[in-house]
C-alpha positions as CSV (number, residue, x, y, z in Angstrom):
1,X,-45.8,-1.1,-249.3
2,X,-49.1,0.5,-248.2
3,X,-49.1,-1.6,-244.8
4,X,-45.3,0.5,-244.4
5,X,-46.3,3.9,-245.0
6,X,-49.7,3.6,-243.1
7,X,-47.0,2.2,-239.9
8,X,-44.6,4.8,-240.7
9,X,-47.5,7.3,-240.5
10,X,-49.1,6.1,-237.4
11,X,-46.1,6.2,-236.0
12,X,-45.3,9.6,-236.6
13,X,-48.6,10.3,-235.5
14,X,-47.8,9.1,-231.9
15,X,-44.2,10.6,-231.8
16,X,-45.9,14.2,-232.4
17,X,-48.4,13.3,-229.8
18,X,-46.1,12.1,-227.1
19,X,-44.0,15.2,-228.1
20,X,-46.6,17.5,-228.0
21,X,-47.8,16.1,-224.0
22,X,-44.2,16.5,-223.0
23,X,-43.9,20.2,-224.0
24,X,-47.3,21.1,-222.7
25,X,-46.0,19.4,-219.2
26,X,-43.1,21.5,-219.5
27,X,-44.9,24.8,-220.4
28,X,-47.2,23.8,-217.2
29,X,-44.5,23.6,-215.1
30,X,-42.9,26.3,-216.0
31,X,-45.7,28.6,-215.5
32,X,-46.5,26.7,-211.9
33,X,-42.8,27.9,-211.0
34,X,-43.7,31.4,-212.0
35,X,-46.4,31.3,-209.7
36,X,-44.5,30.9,-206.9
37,X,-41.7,32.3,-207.8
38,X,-43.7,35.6,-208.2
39,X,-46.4,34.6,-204.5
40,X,-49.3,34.9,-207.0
41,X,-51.9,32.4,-205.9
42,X,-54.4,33.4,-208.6
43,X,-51.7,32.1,-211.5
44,X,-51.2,28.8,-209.3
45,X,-55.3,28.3,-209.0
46,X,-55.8,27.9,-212.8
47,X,-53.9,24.8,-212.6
48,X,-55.3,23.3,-208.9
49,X,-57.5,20.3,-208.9
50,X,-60.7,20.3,-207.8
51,X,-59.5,19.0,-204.8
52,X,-56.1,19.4,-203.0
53,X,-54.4,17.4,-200.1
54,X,-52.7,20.5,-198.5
55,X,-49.8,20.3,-195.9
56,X,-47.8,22.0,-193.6
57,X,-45.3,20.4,-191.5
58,X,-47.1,16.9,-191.8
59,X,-50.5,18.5,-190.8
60,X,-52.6,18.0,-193.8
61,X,-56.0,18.9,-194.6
62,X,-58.2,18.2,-198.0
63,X,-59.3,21.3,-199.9
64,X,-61.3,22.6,-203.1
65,X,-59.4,24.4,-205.2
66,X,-61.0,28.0,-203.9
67,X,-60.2,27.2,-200.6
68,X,-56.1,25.8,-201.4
69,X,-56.1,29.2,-203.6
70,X,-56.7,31.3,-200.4
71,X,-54.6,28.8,-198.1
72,X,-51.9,29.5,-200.8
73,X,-52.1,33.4,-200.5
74,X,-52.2,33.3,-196.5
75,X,-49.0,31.5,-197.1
76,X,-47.6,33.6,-199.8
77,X,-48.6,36.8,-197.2
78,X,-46.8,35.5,-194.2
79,X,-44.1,34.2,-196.5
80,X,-43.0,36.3,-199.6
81,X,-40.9,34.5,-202.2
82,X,-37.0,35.9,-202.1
83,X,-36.3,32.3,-204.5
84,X,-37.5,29.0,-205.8
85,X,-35.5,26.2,-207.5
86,X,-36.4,22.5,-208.7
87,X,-34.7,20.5,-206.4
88,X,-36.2,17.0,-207.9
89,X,-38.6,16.2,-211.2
90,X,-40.0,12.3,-211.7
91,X,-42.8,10.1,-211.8
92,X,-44.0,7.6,-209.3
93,X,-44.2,4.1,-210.2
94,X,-47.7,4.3,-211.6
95,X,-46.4,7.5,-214.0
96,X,-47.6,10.4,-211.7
97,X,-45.4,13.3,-212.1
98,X,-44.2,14.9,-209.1
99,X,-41.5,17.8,-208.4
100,X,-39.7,18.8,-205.4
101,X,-39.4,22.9,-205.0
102,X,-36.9,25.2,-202.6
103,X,-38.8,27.7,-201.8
104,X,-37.3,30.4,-200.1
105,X,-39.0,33.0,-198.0
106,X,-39.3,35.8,-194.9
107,X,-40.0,33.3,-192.3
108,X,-37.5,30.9,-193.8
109,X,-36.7,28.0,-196.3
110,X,-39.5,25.5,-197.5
111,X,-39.4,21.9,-199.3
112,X,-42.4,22.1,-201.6
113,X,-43.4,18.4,-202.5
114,X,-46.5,18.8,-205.7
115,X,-48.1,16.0,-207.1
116,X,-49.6,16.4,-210.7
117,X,-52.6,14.0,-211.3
118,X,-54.7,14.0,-214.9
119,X,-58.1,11.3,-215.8
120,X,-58.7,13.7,-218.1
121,X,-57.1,16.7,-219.9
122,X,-54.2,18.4,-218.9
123,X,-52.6,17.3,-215.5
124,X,-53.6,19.1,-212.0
125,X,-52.2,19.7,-208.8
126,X,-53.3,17.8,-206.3
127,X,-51.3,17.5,-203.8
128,X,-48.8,20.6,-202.1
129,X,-46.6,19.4,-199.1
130,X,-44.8,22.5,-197.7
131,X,-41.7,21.6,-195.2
132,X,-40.0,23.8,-192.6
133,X,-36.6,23.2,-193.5
């Protein structure tokens, strides 16, 4: 009987855990959207890496996060949000969450490809691909 409840509660235990990760993704995400959504680099930084692969059009370039932050906001200048939609949510193979972004601006329409990464504590951008469509 003990060897049952201590499973039961263990198992609970995890459950709440898992459920708790997935909600905190979520809440990330959401606020990541916001950030474009709204052209504020300063709300996206909080959640860069320390470093970021950054591209544009296929040219891509390895930054710290100060340096994506202001790459971001030359962007977000040139480029003011008018909208930006999920196109596509996953994982890779290996369990690395991605999403796929329409983002909408002056100069025209973008694909925004973000990779999330995490060794330790919550997960990080570390990768923003940004498409010409």
């Amino acid at each position: 009987m003990r060897i049952a409840i201590t499973r039961f509660l263990l198992l609970c235990g995890l459950f709440l855990s898992v459920a708790s990760w997935a909600s905190a993704q979520s809440d990330q995400l959401g606020a990541v959207r916001a950030a474009f959504a709204n052209g504020s680099s300063r709300d996206l930084a909080q959640f860069l890496a320390p470093s970021v692969e950054v591209g544009f059009d296929g040219d891509q370039q390895t930054y710290n996060a100060t340096q994506t932050e202001l790459v971001v906001k030359n962007f977000f200048a040139k480029n003011p949000p008018s909208s930006f939609d999920v196109v596509h949510q996953g994982a890779s193979n290996d369990g690395i969450p991605y999403v796929v972004w329409r983002y909408a601006g002056r100069s025209g329409n973008y694909q925004v490809f973000m990779r999330l990464k995490s060794k330790q504590g919550p997960p990080a951008i570390d990768k923003l691909d940004f498409t010409k469509q």
